[in-house]
C-alpha positions as CSV (number, residue, x, y, z in Angstrom):
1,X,0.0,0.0,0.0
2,X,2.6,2.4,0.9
3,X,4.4,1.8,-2.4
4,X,1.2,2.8,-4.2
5,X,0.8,5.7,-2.1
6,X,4.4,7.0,-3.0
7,X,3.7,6.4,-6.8
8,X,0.6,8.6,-6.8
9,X,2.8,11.1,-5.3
10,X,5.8,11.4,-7.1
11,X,3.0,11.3,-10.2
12,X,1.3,14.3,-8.8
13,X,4.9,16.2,-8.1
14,X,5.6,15.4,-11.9
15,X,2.1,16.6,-12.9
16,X,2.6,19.5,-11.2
17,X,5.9,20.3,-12.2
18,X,4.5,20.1,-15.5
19,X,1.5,22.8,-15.5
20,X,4.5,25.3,-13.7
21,X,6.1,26.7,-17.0
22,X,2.1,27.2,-18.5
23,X,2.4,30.6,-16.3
24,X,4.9,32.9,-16.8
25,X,6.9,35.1,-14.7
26,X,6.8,38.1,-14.9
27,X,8.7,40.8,-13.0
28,X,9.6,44.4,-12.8
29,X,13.2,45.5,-13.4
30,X,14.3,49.6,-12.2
31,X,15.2,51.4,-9.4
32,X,14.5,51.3,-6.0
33,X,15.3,54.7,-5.1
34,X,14.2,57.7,-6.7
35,X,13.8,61.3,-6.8
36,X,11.0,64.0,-6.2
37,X,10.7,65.4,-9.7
38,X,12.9,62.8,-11.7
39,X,12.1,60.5,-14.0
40,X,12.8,56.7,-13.8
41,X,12.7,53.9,-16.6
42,X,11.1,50.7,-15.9
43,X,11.1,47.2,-17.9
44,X,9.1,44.4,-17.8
45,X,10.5,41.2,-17.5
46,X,9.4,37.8,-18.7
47,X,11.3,34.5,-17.7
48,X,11.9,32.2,-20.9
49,X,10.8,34.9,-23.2
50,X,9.5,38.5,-24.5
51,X,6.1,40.4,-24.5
52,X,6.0,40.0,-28.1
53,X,1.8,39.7,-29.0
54,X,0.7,40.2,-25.5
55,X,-2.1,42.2,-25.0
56,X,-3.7,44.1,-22.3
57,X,-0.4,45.0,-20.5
58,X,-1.2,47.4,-17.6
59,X,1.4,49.5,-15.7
60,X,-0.1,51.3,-12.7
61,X,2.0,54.1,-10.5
62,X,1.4,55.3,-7.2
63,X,2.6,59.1,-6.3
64,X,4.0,59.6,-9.8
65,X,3.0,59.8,-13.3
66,X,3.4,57.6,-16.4
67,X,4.9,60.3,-19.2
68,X,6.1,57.5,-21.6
69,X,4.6,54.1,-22.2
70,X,6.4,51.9,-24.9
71,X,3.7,49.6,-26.0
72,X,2.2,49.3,-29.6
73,X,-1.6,50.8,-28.9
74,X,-1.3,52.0,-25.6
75,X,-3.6,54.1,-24.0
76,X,-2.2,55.9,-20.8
77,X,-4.0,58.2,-18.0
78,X,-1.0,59.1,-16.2
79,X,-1.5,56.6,-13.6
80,X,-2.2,53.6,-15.6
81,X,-1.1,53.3,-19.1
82,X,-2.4,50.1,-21.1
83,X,-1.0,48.4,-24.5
84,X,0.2,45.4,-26.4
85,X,3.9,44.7,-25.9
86,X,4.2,47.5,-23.3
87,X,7.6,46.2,-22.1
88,X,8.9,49.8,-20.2
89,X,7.3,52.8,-19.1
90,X,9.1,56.2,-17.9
91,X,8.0,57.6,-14.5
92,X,8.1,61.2,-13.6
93,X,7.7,61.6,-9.6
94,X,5.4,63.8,-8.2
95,X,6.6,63.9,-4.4
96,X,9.0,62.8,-1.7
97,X,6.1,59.9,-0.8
98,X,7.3,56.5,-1.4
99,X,5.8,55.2,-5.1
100,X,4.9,51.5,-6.0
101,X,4.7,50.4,-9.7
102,X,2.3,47.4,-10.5
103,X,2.1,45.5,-13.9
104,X,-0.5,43.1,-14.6
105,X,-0.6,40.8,-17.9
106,X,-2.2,37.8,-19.4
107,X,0.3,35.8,-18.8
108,X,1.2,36.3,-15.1
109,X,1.4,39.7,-12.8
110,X,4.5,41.1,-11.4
111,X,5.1,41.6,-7.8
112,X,4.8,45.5,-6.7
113,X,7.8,47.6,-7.3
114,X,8.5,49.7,-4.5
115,X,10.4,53.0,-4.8
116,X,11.8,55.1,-2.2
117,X,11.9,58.7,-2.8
118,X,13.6,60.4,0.2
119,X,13.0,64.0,0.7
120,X,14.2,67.2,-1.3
121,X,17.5,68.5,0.5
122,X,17.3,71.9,1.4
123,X,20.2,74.6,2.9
């Protein structure tokens, strides 16, 4: 019995294993510090391959704007910005408060980016 028991195991491990590569992942690649009033570059990237044909990209900002979304058909608001292929955006920062960047695709969402933007020196 036990020696069945192990067998369905190891087969569900394998099954498993199998469906893992079916999702994508997909993370966010730029700085982790930042500036009130600079602008930052950010990239998405996606283990095993590109964003070549993937639709309904969405970059979201917190405490900054979206001035440049690289995307074929992207449509942006400022704080979201939406296309196919939108593999980098350019974020101007609005404020010392700490921003996060989200990205959410079809074929798996990043974790949040957070960005630390410390405060203006002054003197």
């Amino acid at each position: 019995m036990s020696r069945i028991c192990t067998i369905a195991v190891f087969s569900a491990i394998l099954l498993l294993n199998s469906f893992s590569g079916a999702i994508a992942q997909v993370s966010i690649n730029g700085p982790a510090c930042a500036f009130a009033g600079g602008n930052s570059t950010f990239t998405a990237v996606r283990q095993g391959g590109d964003f070549q044909g993937v639709t309904n990209m969405q970059w979201c900002v917190t405490n900054g704007e979206i001035v440049q979304v690289f995307s074929h058909n992207a449509s942006n608001n400022g704080t979201c910005a939406t296309g196919e292929n939108a593999f980098s955006i350019i974020v101007h920062w609005n404020s010392s408060a700490a921003g996060t960047i989200t990205l959410t695709t079809p074929v798996g969402d990043a974790s949040p980016h957070n960005v630390s933007i410390p405060p203006a020196l002054t003197g």
